[in-house]
C-alpha positions in Angstrom: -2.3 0.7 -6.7 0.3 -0.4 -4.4 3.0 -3.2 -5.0 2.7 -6.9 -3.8 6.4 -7.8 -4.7 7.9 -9.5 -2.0 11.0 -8.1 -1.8 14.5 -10.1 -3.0 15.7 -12.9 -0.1 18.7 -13.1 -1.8 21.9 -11.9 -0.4 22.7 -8.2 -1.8 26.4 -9.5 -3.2 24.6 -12.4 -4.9 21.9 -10.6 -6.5 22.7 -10.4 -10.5 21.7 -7.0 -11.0 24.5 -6.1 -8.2 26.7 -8.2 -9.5 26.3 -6.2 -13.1 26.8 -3.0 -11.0 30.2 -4.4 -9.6 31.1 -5.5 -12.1 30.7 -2.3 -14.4 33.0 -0.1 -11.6 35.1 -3.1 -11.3 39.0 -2.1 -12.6 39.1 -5.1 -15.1 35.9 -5.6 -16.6 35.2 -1.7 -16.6 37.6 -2.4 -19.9 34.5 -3.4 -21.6 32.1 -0.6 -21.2 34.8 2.2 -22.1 35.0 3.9 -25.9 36.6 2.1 -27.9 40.2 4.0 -27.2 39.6 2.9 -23.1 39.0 -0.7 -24.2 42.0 -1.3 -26.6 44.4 0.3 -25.1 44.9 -2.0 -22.0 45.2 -4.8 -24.7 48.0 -3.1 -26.1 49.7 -2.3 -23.0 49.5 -6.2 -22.4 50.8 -7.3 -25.7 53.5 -4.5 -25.3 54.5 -5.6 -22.0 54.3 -9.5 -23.3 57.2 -8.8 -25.5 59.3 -8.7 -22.1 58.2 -12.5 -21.4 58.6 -13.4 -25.0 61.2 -11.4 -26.9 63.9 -13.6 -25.5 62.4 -16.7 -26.2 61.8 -15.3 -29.8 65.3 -14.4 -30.1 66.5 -17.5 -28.4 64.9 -19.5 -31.7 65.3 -16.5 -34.5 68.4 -14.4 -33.4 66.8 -10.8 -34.0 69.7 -9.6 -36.0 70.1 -12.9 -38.6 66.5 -13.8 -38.6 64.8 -10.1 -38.1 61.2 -11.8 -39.8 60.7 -14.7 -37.6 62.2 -13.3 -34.9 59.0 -10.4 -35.2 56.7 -12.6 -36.2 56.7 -15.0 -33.5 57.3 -12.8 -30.8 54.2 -10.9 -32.4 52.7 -14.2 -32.0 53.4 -15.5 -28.8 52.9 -12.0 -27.2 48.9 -12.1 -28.1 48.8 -14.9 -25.2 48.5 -12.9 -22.5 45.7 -10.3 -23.9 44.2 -13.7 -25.0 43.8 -14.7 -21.7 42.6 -11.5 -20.2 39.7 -11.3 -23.1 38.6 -14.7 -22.2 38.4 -13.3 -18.8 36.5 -10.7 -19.4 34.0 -12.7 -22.0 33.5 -15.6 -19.4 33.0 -12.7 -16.7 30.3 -11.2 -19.1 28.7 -14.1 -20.2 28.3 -15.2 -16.6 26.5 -12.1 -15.1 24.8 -12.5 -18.9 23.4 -15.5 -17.8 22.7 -14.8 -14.5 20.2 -11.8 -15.5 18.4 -13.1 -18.0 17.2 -16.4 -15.9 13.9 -16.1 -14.6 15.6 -17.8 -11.0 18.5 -16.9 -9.2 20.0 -19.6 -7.1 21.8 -18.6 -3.9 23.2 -19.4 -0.6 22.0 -18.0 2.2 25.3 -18.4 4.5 27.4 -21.3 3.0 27.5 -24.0 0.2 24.9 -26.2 2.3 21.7 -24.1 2.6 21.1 -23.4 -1.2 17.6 -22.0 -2.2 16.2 -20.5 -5.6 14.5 -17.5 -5.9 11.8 -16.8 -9.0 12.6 -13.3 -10.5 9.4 -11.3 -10.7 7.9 -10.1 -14.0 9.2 -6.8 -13.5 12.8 -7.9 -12.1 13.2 -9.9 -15.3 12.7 -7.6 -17.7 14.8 -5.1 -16.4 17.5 -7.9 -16.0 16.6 -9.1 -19.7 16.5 -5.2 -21.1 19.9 -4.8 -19.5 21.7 -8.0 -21.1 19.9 -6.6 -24.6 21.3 -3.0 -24.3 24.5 -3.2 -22.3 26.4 -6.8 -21.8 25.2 -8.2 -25.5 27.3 -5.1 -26.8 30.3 -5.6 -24.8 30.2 -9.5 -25.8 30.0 -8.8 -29.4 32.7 -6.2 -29.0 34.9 -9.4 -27.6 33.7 -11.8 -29.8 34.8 -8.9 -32.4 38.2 -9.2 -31.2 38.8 -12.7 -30.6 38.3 -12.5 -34.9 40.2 -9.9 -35.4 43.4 -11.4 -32.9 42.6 -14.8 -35.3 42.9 -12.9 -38.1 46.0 -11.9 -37.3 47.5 -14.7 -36.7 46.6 -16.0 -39.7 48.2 -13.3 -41.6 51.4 -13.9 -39.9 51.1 -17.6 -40.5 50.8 -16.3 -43.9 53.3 -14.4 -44.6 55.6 -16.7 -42.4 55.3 -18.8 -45.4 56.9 -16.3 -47.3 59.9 -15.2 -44.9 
């Protein structure tokens, strides 16, 4: 039996499974899909390199050598900014391409902001889309949702034992 799909009007940049592809191979949000050593590791680096922008300040307001405790500990603190940042980036990038697959419509622009249209998903584009945000982005999102916890439940531990310094 041959197929009576009519085949995608929308724009091959725009179309979410294309945009999944990109953003798969893509340098940043590749950090996502990689074993678990791939994806921490550039969070590391981050927080390593943070200490650059923040280890004076932290020193400025616990000299390292007097106050060696509050010095690490808010330096510690202040470095998780920047691999903050970059994991909201990377959820919010998920989550967006998320959306965008499973959504029976896609809305598009054709050539510019002004000529909008909306294209219905069929059956069989859908479930592929919705199978693929089951089996590969949910994963990914949980993964960041597990280290947004974990980075929480590090600052509280240094709030903690701040307390105690």
């Amino acid at each position: 039996m041959k197929s009576t799909t009519v085949p995608c009007p929308v724009p091959f940049e725009q179309q979410p499974i294309n945009e999944y592809q990109d953003m798969r191979e893509s340098w940043f949000y590749s950090w996502g899909v990689r074993n678990l050593r791939g994806y921490l590791t550039p969070i590391f680096i981050l927080w390593s390199f943070s200490w650059i922008l923040v280890g004076p300040v932290a020193s400025a307001s616990f000299a390292p050598t007097k106050y060696p405790a509050q010095f690490g500990l808010s330096a510690a603190a202040g470095a998780l900014l920047i691999p903050t940042l970059a994991l909201l980036q990377l959820y919010f990038g998920w989550s967006y391409v998320s959306d965008r697959l499973s959504k029976p419509t896609v809305p598009y622009e054709e050539s510019g902001w002004y000529d909008g249209q909306i294209w219905v998903k069929p059956d069989e584009a859908l479930n592929r889309d919705r199978l693929i945000v089951d089996y590969q982005i949910k994963p990914i999102i949980r993964r960041i949702q597990k280290t947004f916890w974990t980075l929480a439940l590090l600052l509280f531990t240094g709030a903690v034992a701040w307390q105690f310094v």
